[in-house]
C-alpha positions in Angstrom: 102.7 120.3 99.3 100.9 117.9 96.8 97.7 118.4 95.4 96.8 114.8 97.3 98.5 116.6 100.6 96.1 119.5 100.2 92.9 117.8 99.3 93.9 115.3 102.2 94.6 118.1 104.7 90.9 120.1 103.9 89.3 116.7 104.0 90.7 115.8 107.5 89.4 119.6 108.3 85.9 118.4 107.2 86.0 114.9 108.1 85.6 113.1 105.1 87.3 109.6 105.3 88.6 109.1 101.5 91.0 106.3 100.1 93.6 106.9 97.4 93.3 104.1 94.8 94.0 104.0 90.4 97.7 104.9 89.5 99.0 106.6 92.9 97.9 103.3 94.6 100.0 100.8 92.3 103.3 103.4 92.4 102.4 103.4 96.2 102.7 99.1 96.3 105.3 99.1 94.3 105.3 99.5 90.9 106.4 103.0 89.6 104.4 104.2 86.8 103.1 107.3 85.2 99.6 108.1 86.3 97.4 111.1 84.9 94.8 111.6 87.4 94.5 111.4 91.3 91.5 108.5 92.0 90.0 108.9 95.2 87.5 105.9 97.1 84.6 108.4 98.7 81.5 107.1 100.4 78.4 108.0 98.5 77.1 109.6 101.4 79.6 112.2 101.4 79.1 112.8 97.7 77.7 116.6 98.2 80.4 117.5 100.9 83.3 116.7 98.7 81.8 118.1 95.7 81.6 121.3 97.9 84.9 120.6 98.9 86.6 119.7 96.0 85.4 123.0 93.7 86.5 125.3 97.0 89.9 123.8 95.8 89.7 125.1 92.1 88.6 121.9 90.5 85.8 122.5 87.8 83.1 119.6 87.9 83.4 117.9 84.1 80.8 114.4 84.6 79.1 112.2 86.6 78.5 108.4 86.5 76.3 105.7 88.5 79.6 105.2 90.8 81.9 108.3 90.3 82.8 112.1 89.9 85.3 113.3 87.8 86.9 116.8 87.8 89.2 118.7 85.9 92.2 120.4 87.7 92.4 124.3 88.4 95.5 124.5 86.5 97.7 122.5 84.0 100.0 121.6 86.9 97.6 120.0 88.8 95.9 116.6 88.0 92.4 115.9 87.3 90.5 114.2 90.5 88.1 111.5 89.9 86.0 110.2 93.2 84.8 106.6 92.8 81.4 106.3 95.4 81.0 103.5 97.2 78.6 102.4 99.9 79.1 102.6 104.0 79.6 99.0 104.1 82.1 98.9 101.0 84.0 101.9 102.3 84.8 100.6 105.7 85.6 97.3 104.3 88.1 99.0 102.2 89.3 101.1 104.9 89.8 98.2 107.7 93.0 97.2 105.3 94.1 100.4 103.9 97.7 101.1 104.4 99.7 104.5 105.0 100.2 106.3 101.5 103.9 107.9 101.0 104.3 111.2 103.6 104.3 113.1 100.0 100.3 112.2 100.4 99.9 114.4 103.9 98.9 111.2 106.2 96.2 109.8 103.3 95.5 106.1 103.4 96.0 103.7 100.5 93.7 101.0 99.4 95.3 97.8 100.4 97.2 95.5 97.7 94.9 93.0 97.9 91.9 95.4 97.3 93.7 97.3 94.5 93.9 93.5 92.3 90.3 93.6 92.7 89.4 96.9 92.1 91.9 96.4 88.8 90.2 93.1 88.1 86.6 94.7 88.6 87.9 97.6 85.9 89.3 94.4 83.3 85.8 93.2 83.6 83.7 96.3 83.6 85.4 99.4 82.2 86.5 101.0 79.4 88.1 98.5 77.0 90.6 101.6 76.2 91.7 100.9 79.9 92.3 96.8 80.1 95.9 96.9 78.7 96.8 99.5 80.9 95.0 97.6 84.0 96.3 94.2 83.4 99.9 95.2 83.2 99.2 97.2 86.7 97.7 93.4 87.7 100.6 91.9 86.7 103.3 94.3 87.6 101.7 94.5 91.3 102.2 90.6 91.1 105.5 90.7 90.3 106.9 93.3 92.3 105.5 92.3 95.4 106.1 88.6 95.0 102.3 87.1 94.9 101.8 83.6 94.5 99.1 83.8 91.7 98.2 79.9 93.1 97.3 81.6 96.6 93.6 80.9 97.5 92.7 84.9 98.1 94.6 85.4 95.0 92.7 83.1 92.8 89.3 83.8 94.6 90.3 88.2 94.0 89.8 87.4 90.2 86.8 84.5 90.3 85.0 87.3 92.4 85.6 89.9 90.3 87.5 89.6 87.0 87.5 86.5 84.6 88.8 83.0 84.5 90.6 83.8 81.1 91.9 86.8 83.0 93.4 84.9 85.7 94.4 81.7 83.6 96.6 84.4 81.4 98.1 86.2 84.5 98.9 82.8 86.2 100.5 82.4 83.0 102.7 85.3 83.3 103.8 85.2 86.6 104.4 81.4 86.8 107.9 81.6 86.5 108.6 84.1 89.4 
């Protein structure tokens, strides 16, 4: 079983909704790419359940932030777990378009493409410069692979919403020719 199986499979026992998003999201729409961590989307009310949840399963608690969690793994086998909160309203938002994750993820649900570019876009914007190279070829990779039109009207209005002009302006760039 994978670690997302088993946190999946004590979190259905508990009910706690979560979303898989970050690295296992992009391989899961398409583009197949290393990723060091598992990213789960949590609602913030649930924060202290899957805290309690999440150190049953061996993780060790290692920092907080305004909007996440992160954990390091029981083992060096396992991947570290980071839990981004978000609101009710967010979270069911998100969840209204999720997608079935890969069986290997024991019946977890997957941000949907759509959400993922703006999530990636929000993290261009907002986080850790160390992280925009990384994000922007997940951006344009997930464009490419799954055949976006970056001239689309949802597509254009994912990164005026919540990444940059110059950001989109480059991508459009990029993916022009495919």
């Amino acid at each position: 079983m994978s670690a997302i199986a088993g946190i999946a499979a004590r979190a259905a026992e508990k009910n706690l909704p979560f979303l898989l998003a970050g690295g296992h999201a992009v391989i899961a729409h398409g583009h197949t790419r290393n990723t060091f961590d598992i990213d789960l989307i949590v609602r913030r009310n649930d924060q202290k359940q899957w805290t309690g949840l999440v150190l049953t399963l061996g993780y060790r608690f290692f920092r907080e932030g305004p909007t996440f969690l992160q954990f390091n793994p029981p083992n060096d086998q396992m991947l570290p777990l980071d839990l981004m909160l978000v609101n009710e309203e967010t979270f069911a938002k998100l969840a209204a378009s999720a997608c079935s994750a890969p069986a290997s993820a024991g019946g977890a649900k997957v941000v949907s493409l759509l959400h993922l570019l703006a999530l990636k876009c929000h993290a261009i914007k907002h986080g850790h410069k160390g992280r925009v190279v990384k994000d922007a070829d997940d951006v344009i990779q997930l464009i490419q692979v799954n055949r976006l039109d970056v001239n689309r009207a949802d597509i254009r209005e994912i990164f005026q919403k919540y990444g940059t002009a110059e950001l989109y302006e480059k991508v459009q760039r990029i993916c022009a020719h495919d």
